[in-house]
C-alpha positions as a Python dict, from the first residue, in 0.01 Angstrom:
ca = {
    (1, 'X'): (0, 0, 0),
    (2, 'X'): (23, -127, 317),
    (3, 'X'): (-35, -524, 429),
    (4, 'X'): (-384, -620, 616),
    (5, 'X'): (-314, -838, 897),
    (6, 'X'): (-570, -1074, 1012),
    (7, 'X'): (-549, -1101, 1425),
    (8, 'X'): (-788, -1427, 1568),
    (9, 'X'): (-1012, -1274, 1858),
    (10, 'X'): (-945, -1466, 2151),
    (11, 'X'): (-985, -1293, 2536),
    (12, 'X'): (-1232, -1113, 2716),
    (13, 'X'): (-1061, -805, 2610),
    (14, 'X'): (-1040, -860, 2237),
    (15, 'X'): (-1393, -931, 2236),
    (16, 'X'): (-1452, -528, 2366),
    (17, 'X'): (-1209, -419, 2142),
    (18, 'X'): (-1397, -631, 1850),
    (19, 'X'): (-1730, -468, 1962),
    (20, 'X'): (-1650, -168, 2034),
    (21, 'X'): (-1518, -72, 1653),
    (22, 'X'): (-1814, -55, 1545),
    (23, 'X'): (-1802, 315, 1717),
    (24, 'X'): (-1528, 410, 1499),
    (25, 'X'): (-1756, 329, 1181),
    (26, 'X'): (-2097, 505, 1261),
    (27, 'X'): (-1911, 805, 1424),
    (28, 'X'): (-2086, 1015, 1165),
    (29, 'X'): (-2383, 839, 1121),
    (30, 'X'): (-2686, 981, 1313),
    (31, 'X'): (-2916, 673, 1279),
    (32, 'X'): (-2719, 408, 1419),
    (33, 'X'): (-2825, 327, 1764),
    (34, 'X'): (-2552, 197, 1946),
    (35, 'X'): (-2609, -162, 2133),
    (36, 'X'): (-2588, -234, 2526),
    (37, 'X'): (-2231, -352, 2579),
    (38, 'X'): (-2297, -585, 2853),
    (39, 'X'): (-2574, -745, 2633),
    (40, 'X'): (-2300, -765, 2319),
    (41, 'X'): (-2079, -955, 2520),
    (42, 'X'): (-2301, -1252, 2661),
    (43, 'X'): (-2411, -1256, 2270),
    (44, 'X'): (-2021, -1334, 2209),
    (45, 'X'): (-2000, -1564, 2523),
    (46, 'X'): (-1941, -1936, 2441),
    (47, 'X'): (-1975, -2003, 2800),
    (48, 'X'): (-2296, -1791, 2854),
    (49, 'X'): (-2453, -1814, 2551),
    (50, 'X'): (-2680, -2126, 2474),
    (51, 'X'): (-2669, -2085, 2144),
    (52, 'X'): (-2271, -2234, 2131),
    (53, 'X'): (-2383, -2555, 2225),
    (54, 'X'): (-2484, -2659, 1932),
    (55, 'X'): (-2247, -2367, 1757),
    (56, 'X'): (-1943, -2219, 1673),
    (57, 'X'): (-1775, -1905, 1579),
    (58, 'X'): (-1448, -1762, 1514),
    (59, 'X'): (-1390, -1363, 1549),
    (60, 'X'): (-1133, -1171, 1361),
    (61, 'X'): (-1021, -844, 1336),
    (62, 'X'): (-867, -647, 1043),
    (63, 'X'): (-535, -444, 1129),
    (64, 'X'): (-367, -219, 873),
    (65, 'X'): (-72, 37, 994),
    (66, 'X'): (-132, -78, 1352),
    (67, 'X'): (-538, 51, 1340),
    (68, 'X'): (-843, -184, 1338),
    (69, 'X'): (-1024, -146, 989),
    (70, 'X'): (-1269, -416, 1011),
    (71, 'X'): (-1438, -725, 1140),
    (72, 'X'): (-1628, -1072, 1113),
    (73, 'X'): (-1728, -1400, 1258),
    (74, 'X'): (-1724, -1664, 1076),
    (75, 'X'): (-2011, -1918, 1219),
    (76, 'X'): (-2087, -2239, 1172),
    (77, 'X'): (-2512, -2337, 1336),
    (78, 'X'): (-2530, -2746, 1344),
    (79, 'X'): (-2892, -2675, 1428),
    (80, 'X'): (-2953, -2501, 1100),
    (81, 'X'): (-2796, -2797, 859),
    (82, 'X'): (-2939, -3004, 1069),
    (83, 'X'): (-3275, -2884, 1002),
    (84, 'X'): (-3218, -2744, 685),
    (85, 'X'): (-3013, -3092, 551),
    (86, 'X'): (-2773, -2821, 334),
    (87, 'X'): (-2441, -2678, 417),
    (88, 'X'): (-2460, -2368, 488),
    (89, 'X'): (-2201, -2173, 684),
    (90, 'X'): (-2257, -1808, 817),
    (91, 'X'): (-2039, -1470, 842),
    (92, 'X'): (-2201, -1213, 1094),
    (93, 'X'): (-2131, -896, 1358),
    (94, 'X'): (-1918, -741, 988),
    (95, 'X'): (-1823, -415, 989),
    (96, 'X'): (-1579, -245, 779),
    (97, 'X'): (-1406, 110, 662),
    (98, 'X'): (-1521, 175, 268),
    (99, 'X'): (-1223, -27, 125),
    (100, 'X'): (-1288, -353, -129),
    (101, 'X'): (-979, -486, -24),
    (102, 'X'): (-1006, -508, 348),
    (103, 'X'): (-1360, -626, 296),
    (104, 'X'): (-1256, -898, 104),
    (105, 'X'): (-976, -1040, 325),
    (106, 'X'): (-1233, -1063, 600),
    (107, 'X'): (-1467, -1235, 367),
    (108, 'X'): (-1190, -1470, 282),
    (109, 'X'): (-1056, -1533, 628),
    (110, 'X'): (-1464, -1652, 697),
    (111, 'X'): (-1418, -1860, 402),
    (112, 'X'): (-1111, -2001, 447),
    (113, 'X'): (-1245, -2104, 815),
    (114, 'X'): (-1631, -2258, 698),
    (115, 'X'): (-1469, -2428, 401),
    (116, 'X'): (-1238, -2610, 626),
    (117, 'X'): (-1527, -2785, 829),
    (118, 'X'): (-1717, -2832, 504),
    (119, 'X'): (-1960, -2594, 422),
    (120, 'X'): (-2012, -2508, 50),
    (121, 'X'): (-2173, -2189, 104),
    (122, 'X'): (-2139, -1935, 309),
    (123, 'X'): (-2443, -1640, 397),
    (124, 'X'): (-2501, -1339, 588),
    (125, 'X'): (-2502, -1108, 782),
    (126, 'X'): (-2650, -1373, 1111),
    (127, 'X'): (-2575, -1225, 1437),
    (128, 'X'): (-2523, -1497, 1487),
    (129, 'X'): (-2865, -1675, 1407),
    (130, 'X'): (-3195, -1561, 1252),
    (131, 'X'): (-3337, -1609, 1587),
    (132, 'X'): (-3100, -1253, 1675),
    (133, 'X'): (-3036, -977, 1433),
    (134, 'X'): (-2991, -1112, 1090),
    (135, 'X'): (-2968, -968, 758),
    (136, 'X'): (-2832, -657, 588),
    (137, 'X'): (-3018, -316, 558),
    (138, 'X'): (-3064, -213, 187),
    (139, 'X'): (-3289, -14, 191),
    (140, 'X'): (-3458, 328, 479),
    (141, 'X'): (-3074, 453, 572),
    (142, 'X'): (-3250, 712, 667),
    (143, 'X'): (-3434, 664, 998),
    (144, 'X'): (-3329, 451, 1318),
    (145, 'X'): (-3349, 71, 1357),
    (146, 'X'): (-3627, -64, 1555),
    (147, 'X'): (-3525, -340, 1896),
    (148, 'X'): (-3304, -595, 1742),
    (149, 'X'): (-3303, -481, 1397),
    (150, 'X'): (-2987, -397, 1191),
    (151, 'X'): (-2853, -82, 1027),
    (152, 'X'): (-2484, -43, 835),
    (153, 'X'): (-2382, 189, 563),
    (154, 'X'): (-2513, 223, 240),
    (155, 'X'): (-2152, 93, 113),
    (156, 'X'): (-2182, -245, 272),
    (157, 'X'): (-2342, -337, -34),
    (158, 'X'): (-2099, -277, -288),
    (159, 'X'): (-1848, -418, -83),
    (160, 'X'): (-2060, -752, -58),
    (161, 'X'): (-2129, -703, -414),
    (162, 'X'): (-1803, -676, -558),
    (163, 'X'): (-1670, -1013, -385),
    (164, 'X'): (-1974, -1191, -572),
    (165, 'X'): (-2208, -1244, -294),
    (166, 'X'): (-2560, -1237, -402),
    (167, 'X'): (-2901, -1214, -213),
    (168, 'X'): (-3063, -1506, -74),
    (169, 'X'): (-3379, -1344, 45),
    (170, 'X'): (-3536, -991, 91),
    (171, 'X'): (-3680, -919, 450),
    (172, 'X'): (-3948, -689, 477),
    (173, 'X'): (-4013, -469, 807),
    (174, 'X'): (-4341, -287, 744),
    (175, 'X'): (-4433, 55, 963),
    (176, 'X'): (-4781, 42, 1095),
    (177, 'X'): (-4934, 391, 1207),
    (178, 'X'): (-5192, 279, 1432),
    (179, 'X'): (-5411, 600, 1366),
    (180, 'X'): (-5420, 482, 1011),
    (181, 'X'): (-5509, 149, 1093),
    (182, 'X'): (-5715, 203, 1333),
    (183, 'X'): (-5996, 366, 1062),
    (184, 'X'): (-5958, 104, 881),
    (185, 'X'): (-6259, -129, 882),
    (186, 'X'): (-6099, -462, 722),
    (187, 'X'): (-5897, -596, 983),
    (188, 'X'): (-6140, -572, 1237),
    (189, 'X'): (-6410, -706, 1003),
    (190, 'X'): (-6177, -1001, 923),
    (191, 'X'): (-6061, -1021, 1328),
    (192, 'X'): (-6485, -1045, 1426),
    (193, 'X'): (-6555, -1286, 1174),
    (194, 'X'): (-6224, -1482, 1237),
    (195, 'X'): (-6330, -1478, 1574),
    (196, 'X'): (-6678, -1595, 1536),
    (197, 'X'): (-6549, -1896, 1325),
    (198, 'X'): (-6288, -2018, 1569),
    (199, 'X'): (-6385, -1936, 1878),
    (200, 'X'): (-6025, -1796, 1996),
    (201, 'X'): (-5982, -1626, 2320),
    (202, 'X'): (-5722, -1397, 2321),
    (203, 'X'): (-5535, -1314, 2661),
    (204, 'X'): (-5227, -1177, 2814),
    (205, 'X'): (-4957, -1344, 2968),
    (206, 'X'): (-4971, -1345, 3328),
    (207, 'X'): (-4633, -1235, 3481),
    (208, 'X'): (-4707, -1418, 3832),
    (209, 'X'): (-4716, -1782, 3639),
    (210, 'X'): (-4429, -1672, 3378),
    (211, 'X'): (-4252, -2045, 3393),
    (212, 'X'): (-4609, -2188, 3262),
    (213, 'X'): (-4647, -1957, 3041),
    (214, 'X'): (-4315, -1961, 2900),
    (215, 'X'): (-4415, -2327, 2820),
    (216, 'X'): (-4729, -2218, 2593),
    (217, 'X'): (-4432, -2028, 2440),
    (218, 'X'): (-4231, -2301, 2367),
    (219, 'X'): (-4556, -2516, 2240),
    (220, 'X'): (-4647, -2270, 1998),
    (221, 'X'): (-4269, -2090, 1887),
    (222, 'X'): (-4138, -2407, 1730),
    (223, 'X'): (-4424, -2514, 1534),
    (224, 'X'): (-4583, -2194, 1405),
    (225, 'X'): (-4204, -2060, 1256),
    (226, 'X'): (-4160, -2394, 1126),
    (227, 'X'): (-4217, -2324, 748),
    (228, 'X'): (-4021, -1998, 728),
    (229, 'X'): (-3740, -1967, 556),
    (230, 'X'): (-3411, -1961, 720),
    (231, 'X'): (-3589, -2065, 1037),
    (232, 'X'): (-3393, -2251, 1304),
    (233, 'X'): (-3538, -2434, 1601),
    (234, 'X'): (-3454, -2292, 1949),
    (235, 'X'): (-3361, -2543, 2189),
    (236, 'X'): (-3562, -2486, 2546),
    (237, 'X'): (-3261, -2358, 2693),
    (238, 'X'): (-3192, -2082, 2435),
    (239, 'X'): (-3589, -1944, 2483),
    (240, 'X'): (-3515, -2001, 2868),
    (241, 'X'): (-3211, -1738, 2812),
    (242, 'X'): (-3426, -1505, 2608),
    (243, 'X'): (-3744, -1474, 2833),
    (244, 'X'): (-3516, -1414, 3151),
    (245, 'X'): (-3331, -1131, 2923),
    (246, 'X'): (-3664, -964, 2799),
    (247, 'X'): (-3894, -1035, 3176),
    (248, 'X'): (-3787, -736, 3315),
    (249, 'X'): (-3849, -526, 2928),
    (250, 'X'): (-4128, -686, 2874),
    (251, 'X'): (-4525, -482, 2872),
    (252, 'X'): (-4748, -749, 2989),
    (253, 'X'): (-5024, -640, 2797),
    (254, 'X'): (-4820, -627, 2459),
    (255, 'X'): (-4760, -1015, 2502),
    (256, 'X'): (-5052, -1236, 2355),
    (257, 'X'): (-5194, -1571, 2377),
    (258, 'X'): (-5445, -1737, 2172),
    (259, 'X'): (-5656, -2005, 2270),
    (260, 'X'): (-5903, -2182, 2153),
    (261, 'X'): (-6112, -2511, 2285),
    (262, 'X'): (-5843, -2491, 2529),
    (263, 'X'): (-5562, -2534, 2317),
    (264, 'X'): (-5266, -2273, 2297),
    (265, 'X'): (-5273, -2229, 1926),
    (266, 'X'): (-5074, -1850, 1856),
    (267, 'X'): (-4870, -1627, 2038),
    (268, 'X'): (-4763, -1268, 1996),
    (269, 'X'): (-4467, -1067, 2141),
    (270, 'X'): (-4489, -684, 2127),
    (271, 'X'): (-4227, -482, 2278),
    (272, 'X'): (-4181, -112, 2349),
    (273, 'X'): (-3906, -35, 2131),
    (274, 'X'): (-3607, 48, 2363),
    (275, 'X'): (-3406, 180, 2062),
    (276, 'X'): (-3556, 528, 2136),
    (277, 'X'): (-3338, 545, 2437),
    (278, 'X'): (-3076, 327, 2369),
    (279, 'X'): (-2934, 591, 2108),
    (280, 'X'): (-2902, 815, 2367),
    (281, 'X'): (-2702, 589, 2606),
    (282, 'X'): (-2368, 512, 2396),
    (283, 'X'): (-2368, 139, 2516),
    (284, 'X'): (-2342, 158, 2877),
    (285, 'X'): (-2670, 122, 3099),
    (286, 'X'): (-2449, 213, 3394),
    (287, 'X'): (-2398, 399, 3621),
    (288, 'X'): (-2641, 680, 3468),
    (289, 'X'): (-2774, 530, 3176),
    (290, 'X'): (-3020, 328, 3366),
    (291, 'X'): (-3180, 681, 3480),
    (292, 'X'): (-3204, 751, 3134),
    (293, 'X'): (-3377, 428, 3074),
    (294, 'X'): (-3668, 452, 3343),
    (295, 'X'): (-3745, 859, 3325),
    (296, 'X'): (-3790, 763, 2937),
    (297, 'X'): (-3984, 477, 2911),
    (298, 'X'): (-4310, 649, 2895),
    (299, 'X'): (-4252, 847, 2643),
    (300, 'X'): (-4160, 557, 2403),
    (301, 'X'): (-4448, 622, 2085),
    (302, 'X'): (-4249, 283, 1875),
    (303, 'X'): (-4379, -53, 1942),
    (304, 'X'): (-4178, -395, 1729),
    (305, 'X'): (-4418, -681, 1685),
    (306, 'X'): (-4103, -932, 1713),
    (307, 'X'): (-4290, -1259, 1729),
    (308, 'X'): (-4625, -1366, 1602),
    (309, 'X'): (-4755, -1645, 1482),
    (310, 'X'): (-5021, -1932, 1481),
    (311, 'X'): (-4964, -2299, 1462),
    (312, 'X'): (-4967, -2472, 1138),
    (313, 'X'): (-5361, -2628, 1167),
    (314, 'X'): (-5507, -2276, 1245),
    (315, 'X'): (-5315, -2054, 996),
    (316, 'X'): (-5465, -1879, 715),
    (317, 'X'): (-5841, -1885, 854),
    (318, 'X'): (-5764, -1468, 982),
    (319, 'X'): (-5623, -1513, 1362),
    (320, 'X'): (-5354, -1310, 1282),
    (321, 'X'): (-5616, -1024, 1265),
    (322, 'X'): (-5745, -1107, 1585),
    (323, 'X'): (-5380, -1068, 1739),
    (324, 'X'): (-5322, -726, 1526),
    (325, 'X'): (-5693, -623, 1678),
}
């Protein structure tokens, strides 16, 4: 049986090749929407990415008879342990053929690398934060991922599995059909009497003062998440990088505020979800993707509530209803 080399992923280069084997594994998979390149590769961009300032992360790539066969990063978030006081390392952006043993040298080269700066456990799949794609699909192989949601094959798990990993956390993504919900009379019931009680306005952003109202963002973002688990704090540059990614993707009237007594005290951020036409571009917006992308945008039915939340003295009296209303 042939030897599995570990190779460190170091240029420009290596980081498309690293990327771009992730083609090789969902070849025959018709759910997997494949990701923007150009977006990939400011994700793995120390120097563009905020996120590495108070980061790090080392790629690597399986070899075996001269042919990729699988990849990790190992990552290591001070904002997380900071926040978190544990030490916790991550492994993230894995992809693998079906074969234990190639699987577990990656796991072990991510090992290897967080035990050396003194992390005692490692978790996963963080690409490379919970604040991007995180976690591991277990369960619906069989339709699409929504915006910035994961899918990977069924035999991830076993492979995770077998080298003794073990959940930390199940993360639900629930499907509303809005002519469902719609009939139904207990949201909006709760919503009006919410409503009534608090006094909350409910507006959308206004795209002509977007710095200001990136700061209501900012406000509300860092104290609302707060309690989750696995939450991390984004620093104001890292939401800076975000908004300026999603401005031009973004449906004004999908993207809440809630105020009340004038005080900024929830937030919600709906987007169309661009999946349905990313899985027809293959990765590459240009030259003739980005045709694709605006005849198509209408015709979008999907919609990804990817942030929403209330801040910590107005939760549980029904704003959230108010929002989903």
């Amino acid at each position: 049986m042939s030897d599995i080399q570990i190779v460190t992923v170091e240029t420009k280069k290596d980081r498309k090749i690293f990327l771009k084997f992730a083609w090789e594994i969902y070849k025959d998979y018709p759910y997997w929407v494949p990701p923007l390149m150009m977006d990939k590769m400011k994700i793995l961009d120390k120097n563009k990415n905020p996120f590495f300032k108070n980061a790090d992360m080392e790629l690597y790539l399986a070899y075996r008879d001269g042919k990729i066969v699988g990849r990790i990063a190992a990552i290591s978030n001070d904002m997380h342990n900071k926040y978190h006081k544990d030490k916790v390392g991550f492994f993230g952006f894995f992809e693998c053929i079906n074969d234990q043993r190639v699987a577990d040298k990656l796991f072990d080269t991510a090992k290897a690398w967080l035990k050396e700066k003194g992390f005692t456990e490692m978790r996963g799949p963080a690409n490379p934060s919970s604040n991007d794609e995180y976690g591991m699909l277990i369960d619906g192989f069989d339709d699409y991922p929504r915006l910035m949601m994961t899918y990977n094959p069924r035999y991830y798990l076993e492979l995770l599995d077998n080298y003794g990993f073990y959940k930390a956390k199940d993360l639900y993504a629930w499907a509303i059909d809005y002519s469902k919900v719609s009939k139904a009379s207990k949201i909006s019931r709760v919503a009006e009497i919410a409503a009534k009680r608090t006094g909350i306005k409910v507006s959308h952003i206004n795209m002509k003062k977007f710095k200001s109202e990136l700061e209501r963002v900012k406000y509300v973002y860092n104290k609302a998440w707060a309690p989750n688990w696995g939450f991390v704090p984004m620093t104001e540059e890292e939401i800076d990088t975000m908004a300026k990614e999603l401005k031009p993707l973004v449906e004004p009237s999908l993207v809440l505020f809630g105020e009340i007594k004038g005080e900024t005290v929830g937030f919600a951020l709906v987007m169309p979800d661009y999946n349905f036409i990313l899985k027809d571009l293959d990765g590459k917006l240009f030259p003739f993707g980005i045709f694709k992308f605006l005849t198509r945008k209408k015709k979008i039915k999907w919609a990804r509530v990817l942030v929403l939340g209330v801040i910590p003295e107005y939760q549980k009296k029904g704003l959230d209803a108010v929002f989903y209303t």
